[in-house]
Each structure stands twice: as structure tokens, then as C-alpha cells.
C-alpha positions as CSV (number, residue, x, y, z in Angstrom):
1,X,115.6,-16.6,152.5
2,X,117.3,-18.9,150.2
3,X,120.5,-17.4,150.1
4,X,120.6,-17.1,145.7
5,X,121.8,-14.0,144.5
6,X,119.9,-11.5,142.9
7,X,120.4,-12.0,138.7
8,X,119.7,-10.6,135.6
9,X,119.3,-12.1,132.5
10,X,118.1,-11.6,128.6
11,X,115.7,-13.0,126.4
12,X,116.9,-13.1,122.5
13,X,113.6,-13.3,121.0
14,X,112.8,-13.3,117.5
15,X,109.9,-12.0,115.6
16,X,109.0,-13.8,112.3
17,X,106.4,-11.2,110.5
18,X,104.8,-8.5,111.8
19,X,102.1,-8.9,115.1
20,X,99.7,-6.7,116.9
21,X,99.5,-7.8,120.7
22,X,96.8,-7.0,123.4
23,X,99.4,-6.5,126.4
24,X,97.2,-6.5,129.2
25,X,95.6,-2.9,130.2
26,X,98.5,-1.4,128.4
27,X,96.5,-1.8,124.9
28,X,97.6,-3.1,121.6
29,X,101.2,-3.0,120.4
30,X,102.6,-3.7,117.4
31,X,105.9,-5.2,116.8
32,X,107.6,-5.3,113.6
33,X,109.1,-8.4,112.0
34,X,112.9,-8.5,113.9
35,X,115.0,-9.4,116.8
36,X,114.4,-8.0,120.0
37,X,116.1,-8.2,124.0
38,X,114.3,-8.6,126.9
39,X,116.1,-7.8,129.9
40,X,114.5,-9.9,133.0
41,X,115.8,-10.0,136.7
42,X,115.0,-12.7,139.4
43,X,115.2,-12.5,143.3
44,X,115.0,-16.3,144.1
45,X,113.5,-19.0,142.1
46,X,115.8,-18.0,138.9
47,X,115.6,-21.3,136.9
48,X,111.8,-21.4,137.1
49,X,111.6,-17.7,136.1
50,X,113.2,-19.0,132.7
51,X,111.7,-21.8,132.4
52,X,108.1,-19.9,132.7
53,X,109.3,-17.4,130.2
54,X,110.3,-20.5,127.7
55,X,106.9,-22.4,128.6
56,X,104.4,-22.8,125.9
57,X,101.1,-22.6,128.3
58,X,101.1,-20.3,131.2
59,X,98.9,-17.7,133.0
60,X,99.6,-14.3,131.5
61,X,101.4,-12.6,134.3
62,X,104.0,-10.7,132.9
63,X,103.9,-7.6,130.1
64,X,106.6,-10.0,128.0
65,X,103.9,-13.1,128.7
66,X,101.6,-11.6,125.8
67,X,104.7,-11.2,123.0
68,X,106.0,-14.8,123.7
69,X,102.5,-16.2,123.2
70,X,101.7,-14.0,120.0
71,X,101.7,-16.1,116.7
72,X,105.0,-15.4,114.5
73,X,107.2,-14.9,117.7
74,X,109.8,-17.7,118.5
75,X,113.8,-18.0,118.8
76,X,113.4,-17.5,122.8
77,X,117.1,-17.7,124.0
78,X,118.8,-16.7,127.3
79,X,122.3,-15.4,127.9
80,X,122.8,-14.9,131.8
81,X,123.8,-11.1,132.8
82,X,127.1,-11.2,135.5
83,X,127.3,-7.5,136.7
């Protein structure tokens, strides 16, 4: 083990207009035009975690993978969690 703490952090994400996204087996969701948090949390590796979140071309891994890639979504900002 690395020795890095566990962290937390939050994803300020913005949605332009209104999109319908495929998450995965979930189904379709739709999200309404707005602002919306995602609260993330990272074992080891924390830098590449966000920089995954923030990357335009990635493997679809995560439920929040299939919102950040919809059309319309944008404003992906971080603010770091201390508990």
C-alpha cells in the first residue's frame, strides 16, 4: 500500500438543456437542465480518479461516466472534501 489517505471529493457539474442518458443496466434517466453534485471517494490513485472523471474519451466504467459524456453536460469542477 501506498500510504495516501482515503478522500472524498465533489464534482460541480452543470447541465445545459435537458438529456436523456442510457446509464448502463440501470436504464434511461433523464436529467433536467441544472446544476448537480457528485460526491466521489478514492482509496489510492486520487489524482487519476479526477482526472478520469474530467477526460473527454474513456471506457464507461462508472454510473457518473454516462452523464459526463451526454451532449449538453459540461462545467465539471472539483472541490476536495476534508472530513
Amino acid at each position: 500500500m501506498s500510504g495516501e489517505a482515503h478522500r472524498t471529493y465533489q464534482l460541480l457539474i452543470e447541465v445545459t438543456k435537458a438529456v436523456t442518458v442510457q446509464v448502463g443496466r440501470l436504464g434511461c434517466f433523464e436529467f433536467v437542465a441544472g446544476n448537480y453534485i457528485y460526491t466521489g471517494s478514492a482509496l489510492r490513485n486520487f489524482e487519476a480518479r479526477i482526472q478520469r472523471h474530467q477526460s473527454a474519451v474513456k471506457k464507461m466504467h462508472w454510473h457518473i461516466d454516462y452523464l459526463l459524456a451526454a451532449p449538453g453536460v459540461s462545467g465539471l469542477r472539483r472541490n476536495d472534501v476534508i472530513a
